[in-house]
C-alpha positions as CSV (number, residue, x, y, z in Angstrom):
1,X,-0.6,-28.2,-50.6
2,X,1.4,-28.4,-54.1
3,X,4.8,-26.8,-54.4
4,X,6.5,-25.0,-57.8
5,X,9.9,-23.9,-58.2
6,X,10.6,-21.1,-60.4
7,X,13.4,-19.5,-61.7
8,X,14.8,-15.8,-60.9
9,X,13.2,-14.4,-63.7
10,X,9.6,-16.4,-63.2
11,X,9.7,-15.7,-59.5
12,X,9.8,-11.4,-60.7
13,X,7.3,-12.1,-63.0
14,X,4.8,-13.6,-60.6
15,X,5.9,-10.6,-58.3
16,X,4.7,-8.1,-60.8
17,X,1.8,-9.9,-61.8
18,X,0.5,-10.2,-58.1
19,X,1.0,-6.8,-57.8
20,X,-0.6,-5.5,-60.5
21,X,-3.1,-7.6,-59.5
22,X,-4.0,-6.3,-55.8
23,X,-3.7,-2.5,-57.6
24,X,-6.4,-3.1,-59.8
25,X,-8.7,-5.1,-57.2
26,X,-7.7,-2.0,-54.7
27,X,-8.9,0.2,-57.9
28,X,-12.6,-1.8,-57.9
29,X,-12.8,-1.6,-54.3
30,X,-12.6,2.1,-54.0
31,X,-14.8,2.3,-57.0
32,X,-18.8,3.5,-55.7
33,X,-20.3,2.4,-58.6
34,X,-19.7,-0.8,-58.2
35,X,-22.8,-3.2,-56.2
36,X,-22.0,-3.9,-53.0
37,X,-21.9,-8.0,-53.4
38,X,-19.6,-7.7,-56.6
39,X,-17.2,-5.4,-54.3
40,X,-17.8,-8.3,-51.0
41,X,-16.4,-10.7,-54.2
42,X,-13.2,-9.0,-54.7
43,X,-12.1,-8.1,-51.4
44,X,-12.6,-11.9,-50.9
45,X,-10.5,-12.6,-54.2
46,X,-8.3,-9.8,-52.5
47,X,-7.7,-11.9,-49.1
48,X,-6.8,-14.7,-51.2
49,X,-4.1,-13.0,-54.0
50,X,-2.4,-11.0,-50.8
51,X,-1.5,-14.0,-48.7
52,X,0.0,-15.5,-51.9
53,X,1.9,-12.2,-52.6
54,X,2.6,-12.3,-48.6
55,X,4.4,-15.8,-49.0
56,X,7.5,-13.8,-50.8
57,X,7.4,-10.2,-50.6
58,X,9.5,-8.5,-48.0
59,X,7.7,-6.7,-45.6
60,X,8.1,-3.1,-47.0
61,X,6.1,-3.9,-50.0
62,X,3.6,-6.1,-48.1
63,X,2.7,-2.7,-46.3
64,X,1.9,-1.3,-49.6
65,X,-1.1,-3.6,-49.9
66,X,-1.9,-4.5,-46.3
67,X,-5.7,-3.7,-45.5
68,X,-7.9,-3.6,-42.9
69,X,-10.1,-5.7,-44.1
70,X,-13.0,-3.4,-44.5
71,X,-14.1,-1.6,-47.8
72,X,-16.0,1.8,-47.9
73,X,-19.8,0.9,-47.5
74,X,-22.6,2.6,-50.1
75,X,-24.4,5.3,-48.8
76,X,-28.3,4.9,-49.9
């Protein structure tokens, strides 16, 4: 477990980068064209940049991102 302290101005910066973050991996999830494994990688990568967002972010905007943890299959 390591600790950081960040100032008022870092801790909105990392706010807005983990944001931005989960919108683009929501983005690639919903993308079709994308192979099935590369899209299993993300949501992973997804799991893991949400419960560091989840550590600070008040409950409204936690909503915003929440999943069910499922991601539209391919149809072949």
């Amino acid at each position: 477990m390591l600790g950081m302290l960040f100032n008022e101005k870092e801790c909105k910066e990392l706010d807005y980068v983990l944001r931005k973050e989960l919108d683009e991996m929501l983005l690639d999830l919903s993308d079709q064209r994308l192979d099935q494994n590369i899209r299993h990688a993300i949501a992973n990568r997804y799991k893991t940049v949400f419960r560091m967002y989840a550590r600070f972010a008040p409950q409204k905007e936690l909503s915003k991102y929440a999943r069910n943890g499922k991601f539209p299959q391919t149809k072949h």
